[in-house]
Structure formats: structure tokens, C-alpha cells
C-alpha positions in Angstrom: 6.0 -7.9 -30.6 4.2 -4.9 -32.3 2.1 -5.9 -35.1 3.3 -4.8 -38.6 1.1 -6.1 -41.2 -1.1 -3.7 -43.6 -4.0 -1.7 -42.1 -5.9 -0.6 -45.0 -8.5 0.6 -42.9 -6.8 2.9 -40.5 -7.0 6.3 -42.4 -11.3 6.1 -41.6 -12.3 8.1 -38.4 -15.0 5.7 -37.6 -15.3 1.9 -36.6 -19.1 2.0 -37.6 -17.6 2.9 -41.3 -15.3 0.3 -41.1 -17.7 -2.3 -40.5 -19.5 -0.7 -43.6 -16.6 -0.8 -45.9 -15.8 -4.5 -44.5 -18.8 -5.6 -45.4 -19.2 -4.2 -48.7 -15.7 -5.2 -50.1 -16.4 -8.7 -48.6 -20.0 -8.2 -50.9 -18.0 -6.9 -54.1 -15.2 -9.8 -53.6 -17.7 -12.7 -53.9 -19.9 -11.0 -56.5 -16.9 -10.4 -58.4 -15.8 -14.2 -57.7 -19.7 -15.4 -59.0 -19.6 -13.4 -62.2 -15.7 -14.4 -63.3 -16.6 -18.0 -62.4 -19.7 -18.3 -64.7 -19.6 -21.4 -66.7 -18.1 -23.2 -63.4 -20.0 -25.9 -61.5 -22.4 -24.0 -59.2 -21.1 -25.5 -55.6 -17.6 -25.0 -56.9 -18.4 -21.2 -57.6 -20.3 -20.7 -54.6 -17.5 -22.4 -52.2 -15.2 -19.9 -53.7 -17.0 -17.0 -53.4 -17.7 -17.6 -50.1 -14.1 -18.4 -49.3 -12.7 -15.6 -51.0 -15.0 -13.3 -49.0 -14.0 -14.4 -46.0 -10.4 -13.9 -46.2 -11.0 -10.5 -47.5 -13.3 -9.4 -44.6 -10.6 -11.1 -42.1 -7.8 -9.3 -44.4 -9.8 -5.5 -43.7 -10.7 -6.2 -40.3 -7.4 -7.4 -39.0 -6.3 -3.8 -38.7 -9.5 -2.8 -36.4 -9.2 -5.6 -34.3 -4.7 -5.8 -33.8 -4.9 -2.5 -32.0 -7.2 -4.6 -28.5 -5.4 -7.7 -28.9 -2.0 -5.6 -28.6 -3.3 -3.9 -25.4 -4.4 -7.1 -24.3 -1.3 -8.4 -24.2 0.5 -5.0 -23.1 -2.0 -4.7 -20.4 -1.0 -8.3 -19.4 2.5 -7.4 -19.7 1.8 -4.4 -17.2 0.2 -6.8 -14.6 3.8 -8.3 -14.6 5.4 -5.2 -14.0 7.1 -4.2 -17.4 5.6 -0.6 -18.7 8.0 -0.7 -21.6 4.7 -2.3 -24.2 3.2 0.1 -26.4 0.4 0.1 -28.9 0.5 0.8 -32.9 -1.5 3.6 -32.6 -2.5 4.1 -36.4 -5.7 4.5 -37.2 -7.5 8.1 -36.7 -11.4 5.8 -35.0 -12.0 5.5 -32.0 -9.7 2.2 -31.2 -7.0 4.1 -32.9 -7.9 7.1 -29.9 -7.8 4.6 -27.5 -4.3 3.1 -28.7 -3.3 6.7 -27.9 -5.0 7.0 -24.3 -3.6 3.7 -23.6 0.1 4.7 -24.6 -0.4 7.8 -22.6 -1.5 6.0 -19.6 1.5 3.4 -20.0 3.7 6.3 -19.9 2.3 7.4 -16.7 2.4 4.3 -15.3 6.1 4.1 -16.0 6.6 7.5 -14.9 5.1 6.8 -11.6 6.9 3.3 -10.6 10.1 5.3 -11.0 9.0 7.9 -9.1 8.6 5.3 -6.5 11.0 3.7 -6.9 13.1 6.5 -7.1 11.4 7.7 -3.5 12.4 3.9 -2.1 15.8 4.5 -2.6 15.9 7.8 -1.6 14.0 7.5 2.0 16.2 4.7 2.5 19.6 6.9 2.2 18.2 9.9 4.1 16.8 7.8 7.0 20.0 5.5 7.4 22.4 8.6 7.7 21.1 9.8 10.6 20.7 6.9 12.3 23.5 5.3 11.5 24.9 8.8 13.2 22.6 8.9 16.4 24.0 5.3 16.7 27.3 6.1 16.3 27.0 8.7 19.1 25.4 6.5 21.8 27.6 3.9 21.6 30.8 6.2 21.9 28.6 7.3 25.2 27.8 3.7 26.0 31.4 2.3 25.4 33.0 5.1 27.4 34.5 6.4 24.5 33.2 9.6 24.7 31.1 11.3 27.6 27.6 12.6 27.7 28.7 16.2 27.9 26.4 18.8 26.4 28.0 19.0 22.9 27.9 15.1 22.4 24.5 15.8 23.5 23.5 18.2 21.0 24.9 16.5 17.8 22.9 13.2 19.3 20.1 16.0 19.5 20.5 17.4 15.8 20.5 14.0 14.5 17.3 13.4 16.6 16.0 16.8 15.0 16.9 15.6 11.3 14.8 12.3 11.5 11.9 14.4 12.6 12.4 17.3 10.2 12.3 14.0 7.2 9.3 12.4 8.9 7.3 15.6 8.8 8.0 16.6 5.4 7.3 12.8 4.3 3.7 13.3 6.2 3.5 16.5 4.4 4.2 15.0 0.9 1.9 12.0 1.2 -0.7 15.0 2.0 0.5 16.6 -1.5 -0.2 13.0 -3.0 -4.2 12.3 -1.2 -5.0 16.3 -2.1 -6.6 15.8 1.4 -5.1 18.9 3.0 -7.2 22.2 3.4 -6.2 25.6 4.0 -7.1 27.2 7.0 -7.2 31.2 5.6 -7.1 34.4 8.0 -5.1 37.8 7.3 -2.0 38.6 9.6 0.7 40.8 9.1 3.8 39.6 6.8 5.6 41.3 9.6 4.9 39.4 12.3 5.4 36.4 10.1 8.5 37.1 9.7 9.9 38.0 13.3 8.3 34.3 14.1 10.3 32.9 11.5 13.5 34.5 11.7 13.4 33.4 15.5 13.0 30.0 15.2 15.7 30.2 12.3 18.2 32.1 14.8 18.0 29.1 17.2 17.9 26.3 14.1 21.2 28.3 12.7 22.9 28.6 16.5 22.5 25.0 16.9 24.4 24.3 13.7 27.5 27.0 14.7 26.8 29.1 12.4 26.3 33.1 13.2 24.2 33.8 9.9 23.0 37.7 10.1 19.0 38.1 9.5 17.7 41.0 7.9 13.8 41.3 7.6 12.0 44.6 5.1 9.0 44.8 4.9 6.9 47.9 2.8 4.9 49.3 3.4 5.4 48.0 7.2 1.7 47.1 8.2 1.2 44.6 4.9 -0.9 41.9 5.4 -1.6 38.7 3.5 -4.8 36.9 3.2 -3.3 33.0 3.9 -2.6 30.1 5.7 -0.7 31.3 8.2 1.1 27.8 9.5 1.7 26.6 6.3 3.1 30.0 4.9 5.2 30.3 7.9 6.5 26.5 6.6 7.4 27.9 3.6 9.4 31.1 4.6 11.4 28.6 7.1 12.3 26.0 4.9 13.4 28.8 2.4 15.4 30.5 5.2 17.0 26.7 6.3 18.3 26.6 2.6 19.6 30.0 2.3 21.4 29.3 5.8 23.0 26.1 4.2 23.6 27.2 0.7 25.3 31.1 2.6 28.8 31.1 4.5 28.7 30.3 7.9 28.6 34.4 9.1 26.5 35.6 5.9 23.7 37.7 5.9 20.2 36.7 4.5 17.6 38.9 3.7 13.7 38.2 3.6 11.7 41.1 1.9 8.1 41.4 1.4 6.2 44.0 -0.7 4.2 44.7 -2.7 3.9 44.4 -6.8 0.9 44.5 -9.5 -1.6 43.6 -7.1 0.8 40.5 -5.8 2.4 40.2 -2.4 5.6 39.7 -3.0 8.4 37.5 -0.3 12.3 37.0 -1.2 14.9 35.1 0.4 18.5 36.0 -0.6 21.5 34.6 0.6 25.1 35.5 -0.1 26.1 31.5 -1.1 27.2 30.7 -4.6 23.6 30.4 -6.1 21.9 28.4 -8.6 23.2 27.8 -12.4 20.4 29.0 -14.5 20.1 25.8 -16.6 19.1 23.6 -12.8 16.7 26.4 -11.8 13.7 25.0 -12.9 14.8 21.3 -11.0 15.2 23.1 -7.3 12.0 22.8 -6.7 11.7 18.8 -7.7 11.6 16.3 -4.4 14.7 14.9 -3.4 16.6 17.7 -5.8 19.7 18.1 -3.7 22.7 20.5 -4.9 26.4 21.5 -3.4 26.1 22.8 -0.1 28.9 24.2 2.2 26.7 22.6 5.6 24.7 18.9 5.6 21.4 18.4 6.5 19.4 18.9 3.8 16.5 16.2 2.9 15.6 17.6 -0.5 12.5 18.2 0.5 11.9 21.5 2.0 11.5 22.8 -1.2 9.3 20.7 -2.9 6.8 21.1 0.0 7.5 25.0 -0.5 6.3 25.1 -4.0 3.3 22.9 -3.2 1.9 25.2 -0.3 2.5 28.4 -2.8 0.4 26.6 -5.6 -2.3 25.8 -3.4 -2.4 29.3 -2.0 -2.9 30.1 -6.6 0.9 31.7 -6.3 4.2 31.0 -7.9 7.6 30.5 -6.6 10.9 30.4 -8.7 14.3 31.3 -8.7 15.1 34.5 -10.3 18.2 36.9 -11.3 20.0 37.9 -8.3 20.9 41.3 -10.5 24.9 40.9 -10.4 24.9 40.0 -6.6 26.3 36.6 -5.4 24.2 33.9 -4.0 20.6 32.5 -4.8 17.2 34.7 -4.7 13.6 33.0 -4.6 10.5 34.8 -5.0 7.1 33.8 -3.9 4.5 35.7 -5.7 0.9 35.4 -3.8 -2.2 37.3 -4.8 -2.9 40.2 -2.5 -5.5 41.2 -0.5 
């Protein structure tokens, strides 16, 4: 329970001061305890002066001293597991600073355990579907019920693909989490980024029966970026795998790059129903999943996305589509 009892010392900046003003008013009390009790026995005036400047230095000091004995017991309270304790955080010294560091950090702490437990939950639904799939398959095949022809073969395989697809991009995320990944920087062509790209997403899309249209621009055509290569090509795929599942079946996407105010410039459009502008800014949050017209998705293609752009010092957002339907990312990365 949160201590509420008078703090007459919290409007002072300093603890040393405090101690000072402690003192001193402790000092006055007696004094003023001696002189009123002239005429009184001397032990009997001294006992009281005494006494009545200790409870005044306890009554000043209580303030300086509730603010550790609170995140004493909220810090005990933490090693429990409950984040919910916070400090009076009062006075403008330095314990009343650290009151405010320690909420802060109790925040964070909170923050983090339901991002965990949050991630728990949400590994635990995206591995089990697939499995429970893959499973589902291989017993029809083992029961008899079904034969291994090659299309019970290739939704066993596409399952197979999906766990793989999660276990990479959970490798890549606990990379985002250390900070231990470096970039490996050389300058291509955005070109023949893009013809690598949009072949492996032909094959991905084929395999899911879908006959999406690719359209690649790129001006002027012998652009080049300064990057890593493997982990911008990441990026443009996982961008192309959601437009593909976001876009009708026989859509068209488009992947532009160019050139802007000194920035190398890559969209992805699709012709799907896009992105309401009030969940634009959550897309890009792990495990963020919206409608889509096709399965598949982990939720975490484009959280990786965004972290490879900001470690390459670029941005990536969703932007105005300009009256057309469907959604359009741009990845802004400083040029060459």
C-alpha cells in the first residue's frame, strides 16, 4: 500500500539539504522546548526536549526515507512476478529522481513480460496449425484414406514450408533482440534484385494456385544501392509474399524502385483491399496479423522487414495508394 502521510520535505531538490533542514528544525524544536520549560525541573526539561526532537526529526525524515522502503517492497513484489507496484514519486531530490527511474523501469518490466507472454501464446498457435495439418495429411496417407499423389504431396510440402518460413523468421527476431547481427554492405543493381526476387515469388505464388501478375520498374534502369544484399532481398520478398496474400488470386503487383531527394526509393503495390489508415502504423508490429483472402501468414514478415530497413538508417511505412485499390509500402533507403 502506497504511503500517504505528509512529506514536508519533498518540494527541496537536494537530500544533503534535507538533512540540513532536519537537523536544524530538530535543533529549533528542543531549544524552543528548553526556553518554554524554564522554571521546570532540569531532567524533566531536558527529557522533553530531547523527546520532542526526536519525533520531529523522525516526522521530517519520514518523507526522505518512505520513497526506498516503498521500492523495497515493490522490488520484492517484482521478484514475485507482480509489476503492478509503483512508487510516490514526490519529492523533486535525488530519491524523488530515483522514484521516477524506478517507476519507469517497472513499466518496462511490465511491458516486456507481456510481450513475452504475448510471444508464448502466439508461437504456440502458429506452430500447432501447421502441424496439426502436416499430421492430418500423413495419417490420411497412412490410413489409406487418401493416396500419396503429388497434390497430397505438396500441401504436406507447404505445410513443411510454413514451419520453416516461422522458424527462420523466429531465428531472425531473436537476432533483432541480441543486436548481434551485422550487415554485410556491397552495391548491386536494384534490378537484378528484383528479377531474383520476383522468381522465387513466381514459384512461392504457383505453389499456392494463385496466377498473381509481376510487374518490376525500375528508373533509371542501371540504379544501384549500397546494402546488404541478402537481407534487402528478405525484405522485398516478404513484402511481395504479403501483397500476394493481401491481392486476388490473378492480381497484379508492382515493385518500383527510383529514385527521390537523394533516397532510393522501393514500392510494393498490390490490387487487395489495403490497409485502414487508423491500423497503418500497427502493420509493422510482430504478430500483427489482418484479413487476408489466402492463409499462411505468421505475422512476422513484416516486423523483420522494418527491422532490416532501420538497420540499413531507412524507413518503411505504408502510404496513400492515391485513389487506387489495395495497399502500397514504401522503403525509403539513403542512396549511394
Amino acid at each position: 500500500m502506497m504511503d500517504l502521510l505528509p512529506r514536508p520535505l519533498d518540494p527541496l531538490r537536494s537530500i544533503k539539504v534535507k538533512l540540513g533542514v532536519t537537523l536544524v528544525g530538530a535543533g529549533a524544536a528542543g531549544i524552543g522546548v528548553f526556553w518554554y520549560g524554564i522554571g521546570w525541573l532540569p531532567p524533566a526539561t531536558a527529557v522533553t526536549a530531547i523527546t520532542v526532537a526526536l519525533v520531529t526529526s523522525q516526522v521530517l525524515a519520514h518523507g526522505m526515507t518512505a520513497p526506498l522502503r516503498e521500492m523495497t517492497a515493490a522490488a520484492r513484489a517484482m521478484a514475485r512476478g507482480d509489476y503492478t507496484r509503483r512508487v510516490r514519486a514526490t519529492s523533486r531530490d535525488e530519491v524523488g529522481q530515483l522514484a521516477v527511474a524506478f517507476n519507469q523501469m517497472a513499466a518496462d518490466l511490465a511491458s516486456a513480460d507481456q510481450q513475452r507472454r504475448e510471444l508464448i501464446a502466439n508461437v504456440s498457435h502458429e506452430l500447432r496449425t501447421p502441424i496439426s495439418a502436416l499430421r492430418a495429411v500423413l495419417e490420411n496417407v497412412v490410413d489409406g484414406v487418401a493416396t500419396p499423389d503429388p497434390a497430397t504431396l505438396r500441401t504436406a510440402l507447404a505445410q513443411t514450408e510454413r514451419l520453416g518460413r516461422l522458424v527462420t523468421e523466429l531465428l531472425d527476431l531473436s537476432r533483432i533482440d541480441a543486436g548481434v547481427l551485422a550487415l554485410d554492405l556491397e552495391e548491386f543493381p536494384v534490378a537484378d534484385l528484383f528479377a531474383d526476387v520476383v522468381a522465387e515469388a513466381e514459384v512461392a505464388a504457383a505453389a499456392g494456385d494463385r496466377t498473381v501478375v509481376f510487374r518490376t520498374e525500375v528508373e533509371p534502369a542501371d540504379t544501384c544501392v549500397h546494402a546488404d544484399r541478402e537481407r534487402l532481398h528478405q525484405v522485398v520478398v516478404n513484402l511481395l509474399d504479403n501483397a500476394v496474400r493481401h491481392g486476388p488470386a490473378d492480381g497484379t503487383v508492382t515493385v518500383r524502385g527510383f529514385r527521390d531527394s537523394g533516397q532510393l526509393i522501393i514500392e510494393v503495390r498490390d490490387e487487395g483491399p489495403g490497409i485502414p489508415h487508423e491500423a497503418r502504423h500497427r502493420v509493422f508490429e510482430r504478430f500483427t496479423r489482418g484479413e487476408r483472402s489466402t492463409g499462411g501468414g505468421t505475422g512476422l514478415g513484416l516486423a523483420i522487414a522494418r527491422w532490416v530497413v532501420e538497420l540499413h538508417h531507412g524507413t518503411i511505412s505504408v502510404v496513400d495508394s492515391g485513389g487506387s485499390p489495395g495497399c502500397h509500402i514504401r522503403v525509403s533507403l539513403p542512396s549511394t
